[in-house]
C-alpha positions in Angstrom: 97.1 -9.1 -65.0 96.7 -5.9 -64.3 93.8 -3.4 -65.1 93.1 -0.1 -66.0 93.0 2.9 -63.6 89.6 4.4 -62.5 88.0 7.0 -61.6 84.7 9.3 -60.2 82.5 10.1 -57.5 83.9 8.0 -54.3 81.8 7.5 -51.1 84.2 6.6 -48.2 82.2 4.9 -44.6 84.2 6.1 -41.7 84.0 5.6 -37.7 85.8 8.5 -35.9 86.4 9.9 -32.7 85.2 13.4 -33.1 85.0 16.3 -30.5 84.5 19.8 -30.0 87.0 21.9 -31.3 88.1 24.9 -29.7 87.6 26.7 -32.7 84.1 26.9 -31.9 85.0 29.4 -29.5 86.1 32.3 -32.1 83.8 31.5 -34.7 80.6 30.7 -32.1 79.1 28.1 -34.1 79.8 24.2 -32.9 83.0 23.1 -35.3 83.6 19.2 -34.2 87.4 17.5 -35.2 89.0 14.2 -35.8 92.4 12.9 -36.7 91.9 11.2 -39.5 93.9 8.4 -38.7 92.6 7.3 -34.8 93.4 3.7 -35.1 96.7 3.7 -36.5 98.4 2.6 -33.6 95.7 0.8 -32.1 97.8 -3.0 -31.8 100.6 -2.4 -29.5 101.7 1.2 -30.3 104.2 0.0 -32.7 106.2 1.1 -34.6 107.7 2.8 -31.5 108.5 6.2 -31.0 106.9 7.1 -34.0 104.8 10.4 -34.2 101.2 9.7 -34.7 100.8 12.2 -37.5 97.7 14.1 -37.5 95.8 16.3 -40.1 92.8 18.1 -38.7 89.5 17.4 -40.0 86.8 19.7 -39.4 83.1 18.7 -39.3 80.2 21.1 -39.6 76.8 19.7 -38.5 73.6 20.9 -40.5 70.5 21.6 -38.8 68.3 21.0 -41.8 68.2 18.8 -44.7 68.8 21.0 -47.7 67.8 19.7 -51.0 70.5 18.9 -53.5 72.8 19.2 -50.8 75.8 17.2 -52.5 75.3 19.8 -55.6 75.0 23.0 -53.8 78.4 22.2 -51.3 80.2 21.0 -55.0 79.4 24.3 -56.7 80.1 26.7 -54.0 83.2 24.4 -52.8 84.4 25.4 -56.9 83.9 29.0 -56.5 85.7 28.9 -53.4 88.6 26.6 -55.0 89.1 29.3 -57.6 89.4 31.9 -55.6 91.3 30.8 -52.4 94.1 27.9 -53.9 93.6 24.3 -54.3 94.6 23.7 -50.9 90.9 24.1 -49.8 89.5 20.8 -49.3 85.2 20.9 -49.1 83.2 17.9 -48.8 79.9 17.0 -48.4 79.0 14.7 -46.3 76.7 12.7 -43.5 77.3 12.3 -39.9 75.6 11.0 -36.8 75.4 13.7 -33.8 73.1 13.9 -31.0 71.9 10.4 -32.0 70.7 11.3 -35.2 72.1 11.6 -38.9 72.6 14.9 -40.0 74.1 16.5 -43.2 77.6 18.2 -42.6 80.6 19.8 -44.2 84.0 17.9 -43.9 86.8 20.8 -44.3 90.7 20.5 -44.5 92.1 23.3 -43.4 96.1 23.9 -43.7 95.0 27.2 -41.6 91.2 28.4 -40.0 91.8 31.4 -41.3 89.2 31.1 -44.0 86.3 29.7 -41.5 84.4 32.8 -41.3 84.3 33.2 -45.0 83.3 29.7 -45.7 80.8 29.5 -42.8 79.4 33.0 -44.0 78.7 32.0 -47.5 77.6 29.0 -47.0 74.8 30.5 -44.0 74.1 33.0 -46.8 73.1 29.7 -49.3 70.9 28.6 -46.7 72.3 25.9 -44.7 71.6 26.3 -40.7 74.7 25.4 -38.7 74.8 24.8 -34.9 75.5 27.5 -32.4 78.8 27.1 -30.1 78.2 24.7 -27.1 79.8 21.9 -25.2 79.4 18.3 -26.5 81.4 15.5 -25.6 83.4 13.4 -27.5 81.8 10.3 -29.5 82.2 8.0 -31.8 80.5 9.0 -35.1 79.6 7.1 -38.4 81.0 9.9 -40.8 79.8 9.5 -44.5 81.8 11.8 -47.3 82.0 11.9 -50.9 84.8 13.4 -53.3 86.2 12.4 -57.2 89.3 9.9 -56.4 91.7 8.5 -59.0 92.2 5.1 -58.4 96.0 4.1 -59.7 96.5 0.7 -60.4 99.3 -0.8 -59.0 98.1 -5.0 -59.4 95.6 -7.1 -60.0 92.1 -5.7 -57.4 94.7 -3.1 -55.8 94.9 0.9 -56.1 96.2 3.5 -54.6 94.9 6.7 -54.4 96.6 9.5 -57.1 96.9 12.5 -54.7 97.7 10.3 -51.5 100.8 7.6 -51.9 99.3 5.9 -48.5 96.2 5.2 -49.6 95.2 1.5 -51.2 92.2 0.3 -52.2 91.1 -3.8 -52.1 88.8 -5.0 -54.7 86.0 -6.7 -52.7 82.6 -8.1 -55.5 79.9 -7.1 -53.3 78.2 -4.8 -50.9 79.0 -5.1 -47.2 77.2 -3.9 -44.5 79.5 -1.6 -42.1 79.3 -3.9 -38.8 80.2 -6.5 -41.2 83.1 -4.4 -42.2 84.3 -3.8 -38.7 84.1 -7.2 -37.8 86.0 -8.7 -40.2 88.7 -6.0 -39.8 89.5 -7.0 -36.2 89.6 -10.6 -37.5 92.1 -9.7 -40.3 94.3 -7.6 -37.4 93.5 -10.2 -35.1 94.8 -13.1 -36.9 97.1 -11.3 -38.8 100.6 -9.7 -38.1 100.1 -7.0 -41.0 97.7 -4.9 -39.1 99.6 -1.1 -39.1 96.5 0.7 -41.0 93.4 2.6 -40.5 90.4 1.3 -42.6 86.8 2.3 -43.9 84.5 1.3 -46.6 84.8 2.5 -50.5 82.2 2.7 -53.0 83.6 4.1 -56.4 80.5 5.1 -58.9 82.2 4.7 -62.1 80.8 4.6 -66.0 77.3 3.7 -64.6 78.5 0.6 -62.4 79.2 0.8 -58.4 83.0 -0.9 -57.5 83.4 -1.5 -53.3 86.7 -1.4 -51.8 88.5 -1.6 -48.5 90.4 1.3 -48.7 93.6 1.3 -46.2 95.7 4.0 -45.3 99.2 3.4 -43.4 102.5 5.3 -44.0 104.1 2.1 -43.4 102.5 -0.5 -45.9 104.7 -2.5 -47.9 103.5 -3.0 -51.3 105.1 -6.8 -50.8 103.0 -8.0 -48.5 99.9 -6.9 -50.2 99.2 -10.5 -51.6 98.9 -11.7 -47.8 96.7 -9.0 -47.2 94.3 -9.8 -50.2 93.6 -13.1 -48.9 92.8 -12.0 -45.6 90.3 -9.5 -46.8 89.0 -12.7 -50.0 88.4 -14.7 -46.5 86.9 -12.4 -44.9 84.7 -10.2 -47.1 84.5 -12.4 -51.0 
């Protein structure tokens, strides 16, 4: 049976590769990237001779802690949504760099040509970014939170509204994210329906807290999700 569609405030747990991007060059503060997809081909680089598609992600490391930081990045990301197009994609978020966890902005950019206007009022509201140097690239825990619509497609399974290759797996509890990992390279171990990137969901919605594997894969097919929901039962129910 299916259920109804949800929505709200979505944490999604990440591990990227992340490294310094050369934009840190023109705009001399430290701008770190990923693709948001770094696994996707991980098991035997198949399909072949298919284009690993990437989608820059930007990361801005904050010095300092600022208070109400998930409010204050929401409210100016508004303003700034209003007045440059929708395709302006601000997030707040958390992120380990130089050992440490640090606040950080996680930007989509089509274009960097509005980086010194978004770095500029946001410097002006306070928050302390990272002058240009060299870092090396790392793994990073990434944490980021932005309002998802969860589309219902069967019973435990969504996909995301504004992203046809995203899917989200009911799980009933909590899991820790070494668990998580681990029981992802058992599922791709043990099974042959391993062409997807993963990372942990956590929908608030009407008061109650929903966890997920979320998925994403431009080649999932939607029969094969039942084999897929038993692997993840085993592994994570």
């Amino acid at each position: 049976m299916k259920t109804v569609n949800i929505d709200g405030l979505t944490c999604f747990s990440v591990e990227l590769e992340v490294a310094r991007s050369p934009l840190s060059d023109s705009m001399n503060y430290l701008i770190l990237e990923s693709d948001p997809t770094p696994g996707y081909y991980a098991k035997g680089d198949f399909p072949p001779n298919v284009k690993h598609v990437s989608d820059r992600h930007l990361y801005l490391p904050i010095k300092k802690s600022v208070n109400c930081f998930q409010d204050v990045i929401y409210r100016k990301a508004n303003q700034f949504t209003k007045k440059l197009g929708s395709a302006l994609s601000i997030y707040p978020g958390q992120m380990t760099f130089q050992n440490e966890d640090h606040q950080c902005l996680r930007l989509n950019l089509n274009t960097a040509e509005q980086l010194p206007v978004l770095i500029k009022e946001f410097t002006d509201l306070g928050l302390q970014f990272y002058l240009n140097k060299q870092v090396k690239t790392y793994n990073c825990n990434i944490y980021y939170k932005k309002y998802t619509s969860f589309i219902n497609i069967e019973d435990g399974v969504y996909r995301d509204e504004n992203n046809v290759h995203r899917y989200f797996f009911e799980i009933h509890h909590q899991v820790e994210f070494e668990v998580f990992k681990n029981g992802i390279e058992q599922i791709k171990n043990n099974c042959d329906y391993h062409l997807f990137d993963s990372y942990l969901v956590m929908l608030y919605y009407k008061d109650h807290i929903k966890d997920f594997i979320g998925i994403y894969s431009k080649h999932c097919d939607e029969t094969r999700f039942g084999e897929l929901k038993q692997e993840i039962k085993k592994q994570f129910d």
